[in-house]
N, C-alpha and C positions, 0 to 999 in steps of 0.2 A: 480394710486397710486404712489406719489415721490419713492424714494430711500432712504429716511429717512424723519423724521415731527421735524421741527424747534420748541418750542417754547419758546418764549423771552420775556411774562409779564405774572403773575397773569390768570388762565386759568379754563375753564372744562372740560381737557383731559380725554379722555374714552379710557384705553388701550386694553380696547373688540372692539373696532371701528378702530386696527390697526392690519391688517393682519400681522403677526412674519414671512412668507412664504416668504415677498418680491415679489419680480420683476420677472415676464417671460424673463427674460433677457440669449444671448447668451454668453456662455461661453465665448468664443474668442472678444466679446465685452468688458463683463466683464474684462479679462487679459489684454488688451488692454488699457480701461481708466484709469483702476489701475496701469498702467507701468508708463503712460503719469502724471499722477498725481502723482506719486511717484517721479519721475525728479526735477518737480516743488518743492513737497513738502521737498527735498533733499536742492535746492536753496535757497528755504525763510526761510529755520531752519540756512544757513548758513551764512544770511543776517541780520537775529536776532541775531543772537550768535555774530557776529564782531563788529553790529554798538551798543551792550550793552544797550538798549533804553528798552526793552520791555521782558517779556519775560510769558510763556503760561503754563495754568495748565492744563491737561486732566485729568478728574474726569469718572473712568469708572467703572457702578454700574451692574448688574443683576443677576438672578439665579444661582445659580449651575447649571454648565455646560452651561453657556450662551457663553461663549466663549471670557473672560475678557485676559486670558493669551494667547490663539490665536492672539486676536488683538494687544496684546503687543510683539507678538514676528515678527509681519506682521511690525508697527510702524518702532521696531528697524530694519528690515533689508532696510529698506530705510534712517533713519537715521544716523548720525555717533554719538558715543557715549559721546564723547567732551563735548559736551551739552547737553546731554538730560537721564535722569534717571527717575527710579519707586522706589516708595514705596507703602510698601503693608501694610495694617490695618488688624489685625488680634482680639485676644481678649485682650483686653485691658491689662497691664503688671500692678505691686502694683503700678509702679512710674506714670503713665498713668490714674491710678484709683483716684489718691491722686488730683487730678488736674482737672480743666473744662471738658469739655467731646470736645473740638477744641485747647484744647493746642498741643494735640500729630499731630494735622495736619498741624496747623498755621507753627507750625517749620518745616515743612516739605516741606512749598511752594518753588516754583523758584525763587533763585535771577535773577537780569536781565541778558537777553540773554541765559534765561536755559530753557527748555522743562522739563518740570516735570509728570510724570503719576501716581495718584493714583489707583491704584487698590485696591478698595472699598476704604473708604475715611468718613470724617464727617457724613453722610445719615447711617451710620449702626445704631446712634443713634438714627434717628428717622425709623427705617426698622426693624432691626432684635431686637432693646431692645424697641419697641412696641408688634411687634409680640409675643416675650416671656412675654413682662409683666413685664421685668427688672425693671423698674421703676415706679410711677402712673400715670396716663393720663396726667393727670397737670402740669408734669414736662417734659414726650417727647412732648406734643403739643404746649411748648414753647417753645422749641429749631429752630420750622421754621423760626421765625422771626430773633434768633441769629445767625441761618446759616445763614439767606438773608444779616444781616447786617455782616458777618465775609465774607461773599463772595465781597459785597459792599469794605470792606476796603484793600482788596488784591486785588481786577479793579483798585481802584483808586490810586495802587501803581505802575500801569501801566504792571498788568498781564492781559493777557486774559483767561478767563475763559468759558471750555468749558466742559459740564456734559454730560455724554453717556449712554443713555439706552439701554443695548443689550437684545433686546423683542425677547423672546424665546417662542416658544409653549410647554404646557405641555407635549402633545404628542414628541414634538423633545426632550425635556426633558430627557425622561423615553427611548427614543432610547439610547441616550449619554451616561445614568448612564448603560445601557446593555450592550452597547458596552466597556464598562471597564472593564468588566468582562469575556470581551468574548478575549482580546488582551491584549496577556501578556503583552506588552509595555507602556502599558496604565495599569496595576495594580496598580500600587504604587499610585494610586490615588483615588482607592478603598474607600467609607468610608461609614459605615451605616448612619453617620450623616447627610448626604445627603440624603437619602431617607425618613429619618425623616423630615426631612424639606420640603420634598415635600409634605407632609401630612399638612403642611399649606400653600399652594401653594395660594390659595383663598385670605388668610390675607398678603400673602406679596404681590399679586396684587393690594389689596387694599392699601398698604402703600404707594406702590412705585409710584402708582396715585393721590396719597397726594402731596407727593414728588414731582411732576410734576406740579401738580396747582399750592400749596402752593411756591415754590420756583425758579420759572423760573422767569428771568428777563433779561431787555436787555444785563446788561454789563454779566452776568450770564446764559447763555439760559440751556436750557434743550434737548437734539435729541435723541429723540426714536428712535432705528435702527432696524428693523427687520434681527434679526438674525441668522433663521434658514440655509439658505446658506451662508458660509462662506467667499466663495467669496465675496459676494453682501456687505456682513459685514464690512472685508474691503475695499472694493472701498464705501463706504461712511465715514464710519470713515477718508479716506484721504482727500475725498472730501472735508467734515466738516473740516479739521484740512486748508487746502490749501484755501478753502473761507475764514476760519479766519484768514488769515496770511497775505493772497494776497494785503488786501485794505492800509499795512502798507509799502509794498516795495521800494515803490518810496522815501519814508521819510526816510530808512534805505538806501538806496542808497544813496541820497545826502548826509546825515552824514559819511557816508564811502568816499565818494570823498571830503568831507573837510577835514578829518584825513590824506589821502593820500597827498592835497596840503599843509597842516601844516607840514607833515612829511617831502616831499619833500625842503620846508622852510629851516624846521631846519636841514637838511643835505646837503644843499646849505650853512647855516651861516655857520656851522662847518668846512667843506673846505675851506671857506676863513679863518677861525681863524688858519689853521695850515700855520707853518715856511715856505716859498716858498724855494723851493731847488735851 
């Protein structure tokens, strides 16, 4: 079994045919790729950000307690902050309700050279307001095609575009919300709503596997991560994030060494234009 399942057209993903346990893998391995990959992924955030050419969305969806805010806080301690922020979707605001249901995201993408992370994003529409029934079939079973094509016009504005499913098991689930209860440090995080929602655990599998068919595509892919060890979680999520960055470097380099001899140019004219003493 990979380390995570890529997918990048049209599909029929089965997320019961993906073990959420991950990898038998050793810890000290684990710490280890994740160090070496985090270096990298330090470089090429730093290589995107100067040469202003491109810049990357993270789109990162799962459960309660799938561990959306772990991976974003694993992200930031490899990145520097210059470039790269979150935003978090919540429940919709009146100004937010008045308007498309991708207005409140579109404004929220990267300009170039920015790293952007959603945590949770466009997909609650078709997740959680199918699951409740917010709205009638008709209307969230059209939304796939306007996410595929609102995803379509933010690639070809030369972001890349990368969507994270952190696959959790029911079982690590129901540990995660016990262990909130059990450590004070972790209370404030407490919420029956959560337990409530695990009571349709079934239907938002079933969405989020929608979600996966329906809307995976090349410039858009979709990577299921199995979640349940955290480690493992992040050392793919970098993984994922340093494959997608890696094949643009050499194009951000040469742009950076034309800025530097233009620079050097024009701070060679300049000396000669001053008074000789």
């Amino acid at each position: 079994m990979p380390l995570y399942h890529k997918f990048d057209a049209p599909n029929s993903a089965n997320l019961t045919d993906i073990d959420p346990k991950g990898l038998d893998m050793d810890k000290a391995e684990v710490r280890e790729r994740t160090e070496k990959l985090g270096k990298e992924l330090n470089e090429l955030q730093d290589l995107m950000f100067y040469a202003g050419q491109h810049s990357l969305l993270l789109v990162l969806q799962g459960m309660d307690t799938a561990g959306k805010d772990g991976a974003i806080r694993h992200i930031f301690s490899i990145l520097h902050g210059q470039a790269a922020s979150v935003a978090s979707f919540k429940v919709p605001t009146p100004e937010e309700m008045a308007h498309d249901f991708l207005w409140r995201c579109h404004k929220q993408t990267p300009g170039r050279g920015e790293m952007r992370i959603f945590n949770r994003s466009h997909y609650e529409d078709v997740l959680v307001v199918r699951v409740h029934e917010f709205v009638p079939k008709e209307v969230w079973s059209a939304r796939y095609e306007h996410i595929n094509n609102f995803e379509q016009v933010v690639a070809t504005a030369n972001t890349m575009v990368v969507k994270v499913f952190l696959h959790i098991s029911k079982e690590e689930q129901e540990e995660r919300l016990i262990a909130r209860e059990q450590e004070t440090e972790k209370a404030w995080k407490l919420s029956v709503g959560d337990w409530k929602e695990r009571e349709r655990w079934d239907d938002y599998q079933a969405a989020y596997q929608d979600v996966i068919r329906k809307c995976s595509a090349e410039q858009a892919p979709w990577y299921v991560v199995p979640a349940n060890k955290k480690s493992q979680r992040d050392l793919a999520i970098t993984e994922i994030l340093v494959n997608t960055l890696r094949p643009l470097a050499s194009e951000w380099k040469e742009k950076l060494v034309k800025i530097g001899v233009e620079a050097k140019e024009e701070l060679s004219a300049y000396r000669a234009s001053l008074p000789k003493s």
